[in-house]
C-alpha positions in Angstrom: 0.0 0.0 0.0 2.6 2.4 0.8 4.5 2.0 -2.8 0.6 2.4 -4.3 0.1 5.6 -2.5 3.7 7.0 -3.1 3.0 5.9 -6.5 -0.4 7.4 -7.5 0.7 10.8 -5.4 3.6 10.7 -7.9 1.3 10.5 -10.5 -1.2 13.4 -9.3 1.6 15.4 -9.1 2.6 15.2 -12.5 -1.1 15.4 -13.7 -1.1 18.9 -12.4 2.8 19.6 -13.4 1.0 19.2 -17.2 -1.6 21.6 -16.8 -1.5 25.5 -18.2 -4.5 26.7 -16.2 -6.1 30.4 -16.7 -7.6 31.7 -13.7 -10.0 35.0 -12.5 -9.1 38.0 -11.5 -5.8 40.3 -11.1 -4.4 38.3 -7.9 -4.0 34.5 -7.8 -7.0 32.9 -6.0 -6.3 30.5 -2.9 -7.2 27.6 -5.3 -3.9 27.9 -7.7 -1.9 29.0 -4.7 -2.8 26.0 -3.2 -2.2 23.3 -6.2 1.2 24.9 -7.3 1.7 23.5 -3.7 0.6 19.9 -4.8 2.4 20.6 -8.1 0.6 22.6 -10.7 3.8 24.5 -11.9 2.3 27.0 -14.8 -0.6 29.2 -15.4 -1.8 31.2 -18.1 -2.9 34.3 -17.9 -5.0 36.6 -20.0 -6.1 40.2 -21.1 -8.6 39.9 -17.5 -6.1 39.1 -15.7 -3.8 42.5 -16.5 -4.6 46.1 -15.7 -1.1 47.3 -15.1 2.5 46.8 -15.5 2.9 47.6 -11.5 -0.7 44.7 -11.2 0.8 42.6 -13.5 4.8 42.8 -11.4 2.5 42.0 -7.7 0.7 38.8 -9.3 3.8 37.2 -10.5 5.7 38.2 -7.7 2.9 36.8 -5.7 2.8 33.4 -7.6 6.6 33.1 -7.2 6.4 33.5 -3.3 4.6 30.0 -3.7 6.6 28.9 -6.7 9.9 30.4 -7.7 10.0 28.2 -11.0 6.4 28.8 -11.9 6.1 29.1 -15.3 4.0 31.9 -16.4 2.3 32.3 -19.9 0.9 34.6 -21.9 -0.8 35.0 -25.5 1.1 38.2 -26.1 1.8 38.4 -29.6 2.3 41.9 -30.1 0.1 43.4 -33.0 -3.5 42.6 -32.9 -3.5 39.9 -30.4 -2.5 41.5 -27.1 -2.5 41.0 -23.3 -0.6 43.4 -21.8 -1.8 45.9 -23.1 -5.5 44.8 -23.9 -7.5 48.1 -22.6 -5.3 50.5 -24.9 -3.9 48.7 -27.8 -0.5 47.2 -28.2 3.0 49.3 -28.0 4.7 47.0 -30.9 3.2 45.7 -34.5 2.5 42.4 -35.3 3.9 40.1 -37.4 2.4 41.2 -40.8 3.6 44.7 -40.7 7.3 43.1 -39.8 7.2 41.0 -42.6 6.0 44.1 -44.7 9.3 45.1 -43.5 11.4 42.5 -44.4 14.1 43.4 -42.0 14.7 40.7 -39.6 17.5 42.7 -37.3 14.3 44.5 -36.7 12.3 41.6 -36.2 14.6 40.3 -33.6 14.4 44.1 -31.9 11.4 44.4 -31.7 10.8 40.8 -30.1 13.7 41.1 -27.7 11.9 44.2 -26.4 8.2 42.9 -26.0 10.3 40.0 -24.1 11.9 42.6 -22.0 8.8 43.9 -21.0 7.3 40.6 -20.8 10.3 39.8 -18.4 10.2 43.1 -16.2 6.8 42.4 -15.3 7.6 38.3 -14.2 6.1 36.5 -17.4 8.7 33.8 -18.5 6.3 32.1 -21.2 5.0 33.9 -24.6 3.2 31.5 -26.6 4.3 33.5 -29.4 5.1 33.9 -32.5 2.9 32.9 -34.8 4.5 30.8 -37.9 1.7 30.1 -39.9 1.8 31.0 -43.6 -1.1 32.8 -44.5 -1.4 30.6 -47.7 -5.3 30.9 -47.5 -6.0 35.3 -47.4 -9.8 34.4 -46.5 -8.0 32.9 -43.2 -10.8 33.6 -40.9 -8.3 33.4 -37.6 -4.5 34.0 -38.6 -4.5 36.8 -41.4 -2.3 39.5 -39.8 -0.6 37.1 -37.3 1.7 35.8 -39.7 4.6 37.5 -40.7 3.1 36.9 -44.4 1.9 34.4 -47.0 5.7 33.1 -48.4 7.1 30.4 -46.6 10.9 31.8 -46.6 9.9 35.1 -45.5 8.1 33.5 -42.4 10.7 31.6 -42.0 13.8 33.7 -41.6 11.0 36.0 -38.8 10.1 33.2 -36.9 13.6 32.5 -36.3 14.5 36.4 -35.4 11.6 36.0 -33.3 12.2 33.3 -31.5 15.6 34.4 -30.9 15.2 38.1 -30.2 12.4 37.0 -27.3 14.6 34.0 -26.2 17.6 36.6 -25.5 14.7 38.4 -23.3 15.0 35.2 -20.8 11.3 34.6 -21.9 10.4 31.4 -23.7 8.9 31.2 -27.3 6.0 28.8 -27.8 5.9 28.5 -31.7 2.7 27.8 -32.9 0.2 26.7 -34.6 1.8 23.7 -35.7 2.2 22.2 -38.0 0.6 25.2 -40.1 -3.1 27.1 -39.8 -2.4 29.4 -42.7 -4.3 27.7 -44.8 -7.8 27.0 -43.3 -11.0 29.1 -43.9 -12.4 27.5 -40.5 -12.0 29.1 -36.9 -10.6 26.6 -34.7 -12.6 28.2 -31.6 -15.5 27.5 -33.5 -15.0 23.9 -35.5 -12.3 21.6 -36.9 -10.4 22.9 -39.8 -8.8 20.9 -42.2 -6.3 21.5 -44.5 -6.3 19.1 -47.7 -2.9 19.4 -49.2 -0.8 16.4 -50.1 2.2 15.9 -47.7 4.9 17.2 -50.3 3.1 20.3 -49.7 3.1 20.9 -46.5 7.2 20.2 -46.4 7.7 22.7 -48.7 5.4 25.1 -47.0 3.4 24.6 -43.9 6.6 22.9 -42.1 9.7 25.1 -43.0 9.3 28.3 -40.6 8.7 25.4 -37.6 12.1 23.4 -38.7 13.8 27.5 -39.3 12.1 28.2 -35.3 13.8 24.8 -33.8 17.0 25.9 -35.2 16.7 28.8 -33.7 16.0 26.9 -30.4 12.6 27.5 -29.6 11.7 26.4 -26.1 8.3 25.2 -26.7 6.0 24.3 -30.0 2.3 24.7 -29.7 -0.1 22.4 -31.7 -3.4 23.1 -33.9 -6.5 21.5 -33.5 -6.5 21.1 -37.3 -6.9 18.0 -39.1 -4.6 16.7 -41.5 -5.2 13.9 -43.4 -1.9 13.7 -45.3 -0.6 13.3 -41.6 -3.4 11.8 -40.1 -6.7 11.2 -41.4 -8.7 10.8 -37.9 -7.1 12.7 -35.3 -6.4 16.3 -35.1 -2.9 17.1 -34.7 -3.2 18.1 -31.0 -4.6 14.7 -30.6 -2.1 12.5 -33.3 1.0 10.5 -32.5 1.8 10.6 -36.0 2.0 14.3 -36.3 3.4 14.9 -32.2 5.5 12.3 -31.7 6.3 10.5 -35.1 6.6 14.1 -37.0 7.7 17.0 -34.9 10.0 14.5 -32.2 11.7 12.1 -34.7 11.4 13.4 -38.1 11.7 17.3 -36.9 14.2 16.4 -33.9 12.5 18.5 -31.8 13.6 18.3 -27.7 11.5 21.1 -26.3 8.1 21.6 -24.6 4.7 20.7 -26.7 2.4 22.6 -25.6 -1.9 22.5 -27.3 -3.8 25.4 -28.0 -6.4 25.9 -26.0 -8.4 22.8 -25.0 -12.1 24.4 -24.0 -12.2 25.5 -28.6 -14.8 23.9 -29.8 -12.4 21.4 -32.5 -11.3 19.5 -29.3 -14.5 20.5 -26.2 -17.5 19.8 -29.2 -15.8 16.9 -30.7 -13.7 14.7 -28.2 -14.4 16.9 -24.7 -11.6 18.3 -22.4 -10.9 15.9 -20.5 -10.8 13.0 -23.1 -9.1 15.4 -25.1 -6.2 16.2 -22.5 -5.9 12.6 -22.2 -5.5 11.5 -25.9 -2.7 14.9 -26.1 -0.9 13.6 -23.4 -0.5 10.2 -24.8 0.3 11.8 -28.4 3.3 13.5 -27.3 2.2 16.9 -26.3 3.5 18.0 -22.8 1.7 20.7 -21.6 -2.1 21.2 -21.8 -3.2 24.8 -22.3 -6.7 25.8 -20.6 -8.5 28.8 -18.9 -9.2 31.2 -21.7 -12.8 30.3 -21.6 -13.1 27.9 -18.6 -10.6 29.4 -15.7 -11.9 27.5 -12.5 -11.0 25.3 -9.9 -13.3 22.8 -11.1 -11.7 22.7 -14.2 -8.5 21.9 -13.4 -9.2 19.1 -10.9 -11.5 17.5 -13.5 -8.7 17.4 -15.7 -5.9 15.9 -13.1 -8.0 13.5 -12.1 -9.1 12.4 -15.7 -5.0 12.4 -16.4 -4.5 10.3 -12.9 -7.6 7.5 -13.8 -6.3 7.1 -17.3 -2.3 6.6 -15.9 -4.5 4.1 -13.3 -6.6 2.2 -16.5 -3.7 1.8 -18.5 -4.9 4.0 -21.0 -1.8 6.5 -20.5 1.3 5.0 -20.1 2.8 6.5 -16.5 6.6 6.8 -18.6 4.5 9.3 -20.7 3.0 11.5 -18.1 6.2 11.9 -16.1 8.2 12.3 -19.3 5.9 15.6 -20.4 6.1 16.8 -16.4 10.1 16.6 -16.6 9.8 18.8 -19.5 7.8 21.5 -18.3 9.9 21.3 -15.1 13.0 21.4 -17.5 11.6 24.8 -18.9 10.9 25.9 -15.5 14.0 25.2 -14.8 15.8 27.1 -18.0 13.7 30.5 -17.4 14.5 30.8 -13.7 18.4 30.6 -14.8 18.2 33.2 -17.2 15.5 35.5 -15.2 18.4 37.2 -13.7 20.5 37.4 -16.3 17.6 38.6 -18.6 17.2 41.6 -16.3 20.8 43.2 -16.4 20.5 43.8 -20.0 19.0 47.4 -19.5 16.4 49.6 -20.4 16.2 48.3 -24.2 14.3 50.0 -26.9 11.0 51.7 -25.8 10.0 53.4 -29.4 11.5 50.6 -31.5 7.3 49.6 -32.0 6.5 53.3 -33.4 9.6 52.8 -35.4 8.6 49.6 -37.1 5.0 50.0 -37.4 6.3 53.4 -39.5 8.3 51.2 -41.4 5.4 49.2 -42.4 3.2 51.6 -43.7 2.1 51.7 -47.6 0.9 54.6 -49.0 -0.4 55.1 -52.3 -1.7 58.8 -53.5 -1.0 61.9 -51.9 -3.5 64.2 -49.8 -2.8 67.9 -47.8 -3.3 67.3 -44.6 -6.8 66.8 -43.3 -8.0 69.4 -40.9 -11.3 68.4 -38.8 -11.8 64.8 -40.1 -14.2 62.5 -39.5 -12.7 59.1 -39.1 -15.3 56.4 -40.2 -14.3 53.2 -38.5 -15.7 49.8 -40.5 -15.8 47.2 -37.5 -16.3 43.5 -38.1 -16.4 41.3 -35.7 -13.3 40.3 -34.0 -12.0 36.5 -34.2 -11.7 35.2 -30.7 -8.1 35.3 -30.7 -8.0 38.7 -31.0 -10.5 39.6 -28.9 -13.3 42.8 -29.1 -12.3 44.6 -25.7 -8.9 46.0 -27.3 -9.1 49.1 -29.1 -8.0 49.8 -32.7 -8.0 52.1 -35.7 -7.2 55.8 -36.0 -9.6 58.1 -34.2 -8.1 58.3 -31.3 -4.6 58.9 -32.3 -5.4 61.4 -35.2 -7.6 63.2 -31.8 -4.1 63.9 -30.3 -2.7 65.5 -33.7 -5.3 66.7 -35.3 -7.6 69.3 -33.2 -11.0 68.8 -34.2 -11.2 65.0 -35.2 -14.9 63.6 -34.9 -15.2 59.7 -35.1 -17.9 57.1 -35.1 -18.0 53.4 -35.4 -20.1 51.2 -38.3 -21.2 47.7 -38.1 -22.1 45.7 -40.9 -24.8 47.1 -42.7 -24.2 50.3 -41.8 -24.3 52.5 -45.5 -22.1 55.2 -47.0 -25.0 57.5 -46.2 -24.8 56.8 -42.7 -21.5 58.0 -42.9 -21.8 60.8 -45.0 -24.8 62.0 -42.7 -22.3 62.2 -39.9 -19.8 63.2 -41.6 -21.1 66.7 -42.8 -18.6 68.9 -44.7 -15.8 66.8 -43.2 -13.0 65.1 -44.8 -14.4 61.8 -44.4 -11.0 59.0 -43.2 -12.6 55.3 -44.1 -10.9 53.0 -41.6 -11.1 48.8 -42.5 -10.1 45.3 -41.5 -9.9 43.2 -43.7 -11.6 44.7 -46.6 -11.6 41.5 -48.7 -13.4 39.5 -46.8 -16.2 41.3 -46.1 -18.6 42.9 -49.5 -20.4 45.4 -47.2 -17.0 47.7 -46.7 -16.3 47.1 -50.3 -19.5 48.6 -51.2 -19.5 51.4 -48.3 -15.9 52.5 -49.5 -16.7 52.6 -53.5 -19.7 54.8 -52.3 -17.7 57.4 -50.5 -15.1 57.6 -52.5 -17.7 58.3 -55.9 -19.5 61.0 -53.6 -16.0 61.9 -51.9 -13.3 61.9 -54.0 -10.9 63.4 -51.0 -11.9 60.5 -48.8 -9.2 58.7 -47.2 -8.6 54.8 -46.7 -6.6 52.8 -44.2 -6.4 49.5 -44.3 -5.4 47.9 -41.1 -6.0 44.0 -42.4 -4.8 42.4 -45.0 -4.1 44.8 -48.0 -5.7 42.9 -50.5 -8.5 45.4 -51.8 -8.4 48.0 -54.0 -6.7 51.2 -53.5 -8.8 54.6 -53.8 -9.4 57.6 -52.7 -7.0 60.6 -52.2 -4.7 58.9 -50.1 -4.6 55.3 -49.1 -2.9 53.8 -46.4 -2.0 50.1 -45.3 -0.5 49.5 -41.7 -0.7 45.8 -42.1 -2.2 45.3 -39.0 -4.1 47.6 -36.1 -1.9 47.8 -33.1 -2.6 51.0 -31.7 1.2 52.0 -32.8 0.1 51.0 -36.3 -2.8 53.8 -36.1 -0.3 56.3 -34.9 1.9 55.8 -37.3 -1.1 56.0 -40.0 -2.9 59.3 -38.1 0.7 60.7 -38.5 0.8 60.6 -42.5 -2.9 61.9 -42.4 -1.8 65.1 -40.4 0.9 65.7 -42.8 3.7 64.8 -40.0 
């Protein structure tokens, strides 16, 4: 009895070591405080979880009191998809507008100071970057995460990424793998699949994940995508072939496999979360991502004890289990060596995100500058990852330069008139997302520009549509330093 108990409490504490929970609230609740002491050894945290750099310094400075080698994560990609800076917008672009750039000394700048940051304020984990190829431009979900839609150019990013965050003493996660670029399907809402044959994914999908373990990413973060080339049952979250057979022996990869988020739909409406922890687990992921949707106590326990009765039924090999909790121990381990080190490197590069997102900016026509505008913002709805709570376009920063600025907001199936009514005598400035996947802004944008011919268009999506009016401009994606840099070239500065 006594090698059965030490046994099965080894066991639960390695059920827990696996699990990336998210929790509520800007201080840690009693609950995680109390299973990082039974062995929990990473959280998650999100845009709720952060209103301050000075909040954000307490909570990990709280979790560490319990934990020094706690690993804390984060979904801060810079760009569009940002925690840190979720109420106001983020301080560095995303990975579009540096692959508009093509500069990947600036690349690895600009991710060696969001790591910085990241590191100040006691985050160790950025599941981060993204190295999709945006093969597919209808991508409901990726779009201007990736650094762009040719393989060698996401490639050579990911790697400066990976590197210029890594030098930060803060891990990369490299995701989604092993490619989401090229689905039309949300994976927070269903299963995509992506039907190419397996010569090309190698030549496409695989190359900026083989570029971001040369680079020496410490942790690789799955899709729940299915890919029959690789497998045609199991989503790769959920596949030995694609886990264990592709990424560990034909990739060589060492690190930490971590899943996407277990509570989307592809894995919770198809196999459920706990099942589906279970099956990752066995496939060769380490680490199992949850708490951007379900962040409770509950949750977690469900999910060690479902991990502990599968170890018990045979169903998951106990070798397995404390082979994935060595590695996220291992990683632990790795970021509290370098957290000091990390630290001395100084105060780094605070404007280096203005400077980029400048850099980024395509601008066909020319215009005077606007005096009094009236910036008409085209808002679709936001994809999950990005969120809806953080802010975006140009009305706020054109405010601060131009005195005068009126603004308003237009959903879909909102009309040029509407505009126009509100607009007055104003210089109307068109703001979009994504203009080619959605007709309505098409058709609001060809009916200002006919009635105004000095209207002004800023694409912060994918610049795929047309160019018009006076002056167009394309930030490649709509960090808030991506509309200051845009506002900038409309006030003439």
């Amino acid at each position: 009895m006594t090698v059965l108990a030490h046994r099965t409490d080894t066991v639960t504490r390695d059920a827990l070591a696996v699990l990336q929970p998210g929790f509520e609230g800007t201080t840690a609740p009693a609950w995680v405080l109390r299973l990082m002491g039974e062995g929990l050894a990473s959280v998650g945290l999100f845009g709720r979880n952060i209103v301050s750099a000075e909040q954000l310094s307490a909570l990990t400075a709280e979790l560490r009191r319990e934990r020094d080698d706690v690993l804390v994560a984060i979904d801060e990609e810079g760009g569009d998809v940002t925690r840190l800076e979720v109420r106001d917008g983020s301080s560095f672009p995303g990975n579009l507008a540096l692959g508009a750039v093509d500069d990947t000394g600036l690349t690895r700048d600009v991710a060696r100071e969001l790591g910085r940051r990241l590191a100040e304020c006691g985050v160790n984990l950025n599941w981060a970057p993204s190295a999709d190829v945006n093969s597919n431009p209808d991508n409901p979900v990726i779009g201007v995460r990736s650094f762009g839609a040719d393989t060698h150019l996401a490639a050579r990013h990911t790697a400066a990424y990976v590197e210029g965050l890594q030098s930060s003493g803060v891990a990369a996660c490299t995701k989604h793998f092993p490619g989401h670029g090229d689905t039309n399907v949300d994976s927070h809402h269903a299963m995509p699949r992506i039907d190419v044959d397996l010569d090309v994914l190698q030549a496409r999908e695989l190359i900026p994940f083989k570029a971001a373990i040369e680079a020496g990413t410490k942790a690789v973060m799955s899709a729940h995508i299915l890919v029959p080339a690789l497998d045609p049952t199991r989503p790769a979250t959920l596949s030995p072939q694609i886990l264990t057979g592709l990424l560990r022996k034909e990739l060589g990869y060492e690190g930490l496999i971590v899943t996407d988020g277990m509570e989307m739909n592809a894995i919770a409406g198809t196999y459920g979360i706990e099942r589906g922890s279970v099956l990752a687990i066995a496939a060769g992921a380490d680490a199992i991502c949850v708490g951007g949707g379900l962040a409770d106590e509950a949750t977690v326990l469900s999910l060690r004890d479902a991990l502990v009765a599968a170890v018990r039924e045979g169903t998951l090999p106990q070798e397995r289990l404390a082979d994935a909790a060595a590695r996220v121990r291992a990683l632990a381990e790795w970021t509290r060596r370098t957290r000091t080190d990390a630290r001395q490197e100084g105060s780094g590069a605070p404007g280096i995100g203005l400077t980029a997102a400048r850099r980024a900016l395509v601008i066909s026509g020319t215009a005077a500058p606007v005096a009094a505008p009236y910036v008409a913002t085209l808002a679709p709805v936001a994809n999950i990852a990005v969120g809806d709570e953080t802010p975006w376009g140009v009305a706020a920063e054109l405010a601060e330069l131009v005195e005068g600025t009126a603004s308003g907001v237009y959903p879909q199936g909102s009309t040029a008139g509407d505009v126009l009514a509100a607009a007055g005598e104003r210089t109307v400035v068109a703001v979009v997302r994504d203009e080619h996947r959605h007709p309505w802004m098409t058709e609001v944008l060809d009916a200002l520009v006919a009635a105004r011919p000095d209207t002004v268009v800023v694409e912060m999506g994918l610049p795929r549509g047309t160019p018009r009016g006076a002056l167009y401009v394309a930030t490649h994606g709509a960090a808030r330093v991506c509309g200051r840099a845009a506002a900038e070239v409309i006030a003439g500065r």
